[in-house]
N, C-alpha and C positions, 0 to 999 in steps of 0.2 A: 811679366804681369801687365794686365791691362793698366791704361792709365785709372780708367776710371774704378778699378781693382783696390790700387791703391790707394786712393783719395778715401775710399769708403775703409781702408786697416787703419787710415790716418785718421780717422773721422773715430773710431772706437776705441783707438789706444787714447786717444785725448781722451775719449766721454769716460774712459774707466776713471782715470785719473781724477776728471774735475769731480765725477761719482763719488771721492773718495775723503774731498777737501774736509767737505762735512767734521766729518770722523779727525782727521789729520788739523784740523784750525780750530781753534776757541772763537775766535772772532772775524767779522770778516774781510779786515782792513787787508790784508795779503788777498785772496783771490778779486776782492774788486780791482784792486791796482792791476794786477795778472792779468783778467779781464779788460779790462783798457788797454792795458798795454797791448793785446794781442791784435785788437780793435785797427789798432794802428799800423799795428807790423802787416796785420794781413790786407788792409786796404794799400800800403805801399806797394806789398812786393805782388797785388793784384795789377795792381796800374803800372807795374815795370815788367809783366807777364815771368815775376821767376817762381820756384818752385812749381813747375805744370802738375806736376802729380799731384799737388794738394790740391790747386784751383781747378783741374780737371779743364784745363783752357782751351780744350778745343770743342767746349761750347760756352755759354754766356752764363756764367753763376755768381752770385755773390755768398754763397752757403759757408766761405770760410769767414766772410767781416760774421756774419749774421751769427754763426757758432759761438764765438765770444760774446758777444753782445749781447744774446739770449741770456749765456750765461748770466753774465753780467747782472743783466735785469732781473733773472732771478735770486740772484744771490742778495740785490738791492731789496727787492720786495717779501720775502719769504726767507732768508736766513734762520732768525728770530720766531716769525708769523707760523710758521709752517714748514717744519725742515724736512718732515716726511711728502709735501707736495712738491717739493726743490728736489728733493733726491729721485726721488718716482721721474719727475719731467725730464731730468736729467738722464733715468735709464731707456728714456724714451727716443730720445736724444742721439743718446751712444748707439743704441741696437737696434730699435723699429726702424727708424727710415735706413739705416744701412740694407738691413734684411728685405724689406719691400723694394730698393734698386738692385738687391742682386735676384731675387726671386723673377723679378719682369725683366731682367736680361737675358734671366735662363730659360725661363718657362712663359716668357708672356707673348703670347700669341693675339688677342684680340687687345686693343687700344682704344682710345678714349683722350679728351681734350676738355674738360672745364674751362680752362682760362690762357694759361700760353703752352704750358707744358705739358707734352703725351705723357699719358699715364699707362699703363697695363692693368688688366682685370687681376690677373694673375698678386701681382704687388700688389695693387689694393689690398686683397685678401689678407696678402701674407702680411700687410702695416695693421689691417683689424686683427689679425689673431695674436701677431706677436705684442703687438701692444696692451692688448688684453691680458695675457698670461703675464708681461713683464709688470702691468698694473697689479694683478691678482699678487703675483710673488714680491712686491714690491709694498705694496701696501700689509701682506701681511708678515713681512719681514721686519721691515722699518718700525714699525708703531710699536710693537713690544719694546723693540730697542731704544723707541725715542722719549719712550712712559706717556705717549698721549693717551686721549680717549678712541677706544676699538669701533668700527661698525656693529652693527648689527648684521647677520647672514644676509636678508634683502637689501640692505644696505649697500652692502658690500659690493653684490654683484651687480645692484645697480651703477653703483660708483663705475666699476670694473668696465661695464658694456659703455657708458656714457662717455668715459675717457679713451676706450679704442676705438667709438665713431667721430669722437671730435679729432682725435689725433690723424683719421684717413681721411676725414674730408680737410683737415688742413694740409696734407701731405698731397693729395688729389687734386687738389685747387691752388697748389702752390706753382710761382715763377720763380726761374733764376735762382733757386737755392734760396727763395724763401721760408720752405719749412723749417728751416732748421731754427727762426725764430717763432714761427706760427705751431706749430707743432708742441711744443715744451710749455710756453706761454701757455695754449689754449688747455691743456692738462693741467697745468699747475692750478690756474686760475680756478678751473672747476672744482677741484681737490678741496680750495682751501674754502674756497663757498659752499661745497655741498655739506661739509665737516661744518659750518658755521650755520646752516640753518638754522632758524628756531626752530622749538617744539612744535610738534603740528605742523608743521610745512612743509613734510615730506609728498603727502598726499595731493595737494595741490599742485605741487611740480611735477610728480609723475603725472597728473590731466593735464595740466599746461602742454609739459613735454608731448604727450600725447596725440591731445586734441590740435595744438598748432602742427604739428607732422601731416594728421590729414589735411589739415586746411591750407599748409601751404600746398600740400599734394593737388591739390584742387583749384589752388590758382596756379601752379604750374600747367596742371591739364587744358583751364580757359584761357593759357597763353598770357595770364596778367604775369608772371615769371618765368624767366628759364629756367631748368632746372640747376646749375650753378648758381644763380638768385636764390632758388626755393631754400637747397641746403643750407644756403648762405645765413637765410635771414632766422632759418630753421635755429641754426647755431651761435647767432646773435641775437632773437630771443631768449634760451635756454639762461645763458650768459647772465642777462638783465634779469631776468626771473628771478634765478638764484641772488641776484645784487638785491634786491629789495622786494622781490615777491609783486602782486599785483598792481599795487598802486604806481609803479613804476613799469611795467609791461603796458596796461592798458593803455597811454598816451601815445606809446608807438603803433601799434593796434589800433586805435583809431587813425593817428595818423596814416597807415597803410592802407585800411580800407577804402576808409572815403577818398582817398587819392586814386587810387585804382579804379573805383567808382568814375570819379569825373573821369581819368584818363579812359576808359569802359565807355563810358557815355561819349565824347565826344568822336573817340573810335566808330564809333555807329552813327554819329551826324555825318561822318567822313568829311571831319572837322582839317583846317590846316595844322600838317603836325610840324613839329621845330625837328628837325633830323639830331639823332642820336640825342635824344635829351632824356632817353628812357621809358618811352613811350610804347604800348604794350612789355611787352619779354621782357624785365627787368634783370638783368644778369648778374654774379655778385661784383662787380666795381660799380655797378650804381647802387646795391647794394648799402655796401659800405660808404658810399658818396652821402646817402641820405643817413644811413644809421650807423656810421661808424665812431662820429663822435660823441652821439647820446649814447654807445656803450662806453668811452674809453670814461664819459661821465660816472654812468652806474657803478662802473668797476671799480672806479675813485672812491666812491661811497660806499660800495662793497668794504674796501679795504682799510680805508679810514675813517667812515661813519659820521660826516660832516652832513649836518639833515639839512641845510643851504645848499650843498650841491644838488638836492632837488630842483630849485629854481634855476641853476644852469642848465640842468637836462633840459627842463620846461623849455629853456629861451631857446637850444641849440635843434628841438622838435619845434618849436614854432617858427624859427627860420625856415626849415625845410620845408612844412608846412606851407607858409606865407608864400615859398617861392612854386610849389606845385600846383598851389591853387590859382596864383597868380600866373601863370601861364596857361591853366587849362581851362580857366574862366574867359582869363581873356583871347581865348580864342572864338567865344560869342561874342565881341567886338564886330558891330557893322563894320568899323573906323579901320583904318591901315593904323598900325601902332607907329611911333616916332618914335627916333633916336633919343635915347635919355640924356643923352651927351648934347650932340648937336638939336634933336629937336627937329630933325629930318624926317621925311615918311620913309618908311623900310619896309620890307617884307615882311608878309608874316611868317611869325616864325623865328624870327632873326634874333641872337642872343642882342639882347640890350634895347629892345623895342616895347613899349610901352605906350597902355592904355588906360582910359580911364576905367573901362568894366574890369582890366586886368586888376588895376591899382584898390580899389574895391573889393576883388578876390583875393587880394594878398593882406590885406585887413582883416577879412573874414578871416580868411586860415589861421592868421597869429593870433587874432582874439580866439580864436574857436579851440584850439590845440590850449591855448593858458585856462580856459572855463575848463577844460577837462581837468586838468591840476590842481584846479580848485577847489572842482565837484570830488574830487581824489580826494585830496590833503588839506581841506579848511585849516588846522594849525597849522600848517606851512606856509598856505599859501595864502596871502588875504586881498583884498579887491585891492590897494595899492601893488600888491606885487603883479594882480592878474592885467593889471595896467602897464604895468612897466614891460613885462614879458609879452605883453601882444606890441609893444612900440618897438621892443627889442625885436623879436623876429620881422617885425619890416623892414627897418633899418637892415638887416641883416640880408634880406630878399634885393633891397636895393644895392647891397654891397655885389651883388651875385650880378644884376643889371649892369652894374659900371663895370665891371669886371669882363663881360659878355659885350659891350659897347667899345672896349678898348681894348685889351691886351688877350681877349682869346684866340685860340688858333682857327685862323680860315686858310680854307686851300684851296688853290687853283684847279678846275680840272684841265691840263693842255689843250686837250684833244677836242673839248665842248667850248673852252673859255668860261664856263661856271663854277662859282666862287661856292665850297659849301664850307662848313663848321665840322664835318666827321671825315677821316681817314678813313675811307676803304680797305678792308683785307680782300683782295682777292678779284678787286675792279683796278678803274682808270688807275695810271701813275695818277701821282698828287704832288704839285711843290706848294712848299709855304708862304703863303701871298701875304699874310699880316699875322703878330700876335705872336706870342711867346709858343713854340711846339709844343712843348709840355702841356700847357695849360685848354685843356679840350673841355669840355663841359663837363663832365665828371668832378676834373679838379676844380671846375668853378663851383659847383655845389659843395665838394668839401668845405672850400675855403667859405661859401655863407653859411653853412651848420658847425662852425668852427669861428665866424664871425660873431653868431649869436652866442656860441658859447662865453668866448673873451668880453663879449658887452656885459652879459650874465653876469660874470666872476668882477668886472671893473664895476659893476651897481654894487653888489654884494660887500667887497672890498676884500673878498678871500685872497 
């Protein structure tokens, strides 16, 4: 038997079983501990390379820490909330992605790359279908059993189609045996938000759904995303949507616009661009760079209904804001930007260079992203908060500047002797001339829409 044969028997005898805890536990003090514990067995005996059949080691996965873990967090978040979206993800788990790696082993003739990992058209296919059907028997097994509230037949199949595209574009765009927590997560999650909707607001999500599908279709085709971006943001919409409906969608929405816009517009001055900073094709890890943490926000509030964690979303879109605009403005700078550190003249372009027109546009954006939350939610939001949240996203823009000034990665090129900020795939070698590896511009924008989050929550006092 293949190695990778086995990893995937390994992979469904476990899912039967956690599949089952449900039924077999009252509570869920035993499978969390189980879950942790496994956490741990399987990061040791990955870093001491034993059991290759389960880790499949002779490529680079982490899909066995990720398998507990997922669990884990579902059994944390949904035990209690929703045990028919814990069990669904979980049959998602065990059999969709097994069945989509064997079907592209056997049958997959043409291939495809989203983000690190070949995919096959073939497995796609076969992760939309079986996760559909596994939804469909899944949902309509468990709910009788569990005495919740049933779909409606449109419901239903909506539910059915929207969890077998969210399950293959996370399974498609997965690295390293990350679907195994993207995958489960993004199905449950949807599960327990589309069931919680209010009245009347199924309509709206089916035109949101909808009409954002063309329109990201459309800035993929203008080249403002790639299409691993389009999906990306396609499915972190939807996401937000279902968390809070419009008032919560529209902030990001503006934000994306008008940022595209300026990045659009200065594209056509054939402006100086800062290399990989996201600039035209946005792909999904810039994606997630700029919107990953105003969803992990929404989802918060989805789940526990804290109407304050508005105001963190606001701060964690105004950081990213603050910091988009503030770069693409201040690229109308006659002036060479300076070092925000030393206070040196730099290139333009250069993480951690600033301007006065930039400084300006990064004002603009944070005040302009908090007015929209305002003109949104006047009881939520009132001029001292729309205060604080435009001071919060600069600060947050400047935490992205020092960060870009000192510890981001630059790399040498040998061969030229020039120094740039982006790793090449498939150019020059590169060694690492300054700066932490890891941390490339992507991770510096997480960490500012992650900075205005934590200022958000320390104003708040949540």
């Amino acid at each position: 038997m293949r190695t990778e044969d086995s990893r995937q028997l390994v992979h469904v005898i476990v899912g039967v079983f956690i599949f089952l805890c449900r039924f077999i536990f009252q509570e869920p003090f035993y499978p969390l501990i189980t879950g942790f514990l496994f956490v741990g067995i399987n990061l040791v005996t990955l870093s001491m390379g034993r059991f290759k059949s389960m880790h499949a080691i002779n490529r680079i996965s982490y899909g066995t820490v990720f398998y507990p873990l997922s669990f884990t967090i579902l059994v944390a978040l949904f035990w209690y909330r929703d045990p028919v979206a814990l069990q669904v993800a979980i049959l998602l788990l065990a059999f969709a992605d097994p069945l989509a790696a064997w079907v592209g082993h056997r049958y997959g003739q043409k291939s495809f790359t989203l983000w690190h990992d070949p995919k096959t058209v073939a497995g796609s296919m076969a992760m939309l279908l079986g996760s559909a059907g596994l939804t469909l028997a899944g949902l309509a097994i468990l709910i009788p059993l569990s005495n919740s509230s049933g779909y409606s037949w449109p419901q239903l199949f909506l539910a059915v189609a929207l969890v077998a595209t969210l399950a293959t574009i996370a399974e498609a765009q997965s690295s390293r045996g990350s679907d195994n927590i993207t995958v489960p997560l993004a199905a449950a999650l949807f599960l327990f938000l589309f069931r919680s909707l209010p009245p009347g607001s199924l309509i709206p999500f089916v035109l949101w759904t909808t009409c954002s599908a063309v329109l990201l279709g459309l800035a993929a085709r203008l080249k403002a995303l790639a299409p691993s971006g389009a999906i990306t943001a396609w499915s972190v919409g939807m996401l937000i949507f279902l968390s809070g409906s419009w008032v919560w969608i529209l902030p990001i929405v503006a934000f994306f616009i008008l940022s595209s816009l300026l990045t659009y517009f200065n594209r056509g001055m054939a402006t100086t661009r800062k290399p990989n900073h996201g600039a035209g094709k946005r792909n999904l890890v810039q994606v997630f760079a700029n919107g990953g943490v105003p969803l992990l926000v929404a989802l918060a509030w989805g789940i526990w209904g804290s109407d304050r964690l508005y105001l963190v979303f606001l701060a964690s879109l105004a950081a990213a804001t603050a910091d988009t605009w503030g770069t693409e403005i201040g690229g109308w700078s006659r002036h060479h930007p300076r070092d925000i550190i030393s206070w040196r003249q730099v290139a333009r372009g250069d993480s951690g260079g600033v301007t006065l027109v930039g400084t300006i546009g990064t004002l603009a954006g944070a005040g302009f992203l908090a007015a929209v939350g305002l003109w949104l939610q006047p009881r939520l939001v009132s001029g001292t908060d729309w205060l604080v949240v435009s001071i919060i996203g600069f600060l947050a823009a400047m935490v992205d500047s020092l960060l870009g000034a000192t510890v981001q990665a630059r790399y040498l090129i040998p061969a030229t002797g020039r120094i740039t900020e982006s790793r090449p795939t498939g150019g020059p070698e590169v060694v690492l001339h300054s700066g932490w590896h890891w941390l490339d511009n992507n991770m510096v924008n997480l960490f500012c829409t992650g900075s205005g989050a934590a200022l958000g929550l320390l104003w708040l006092g949540i």
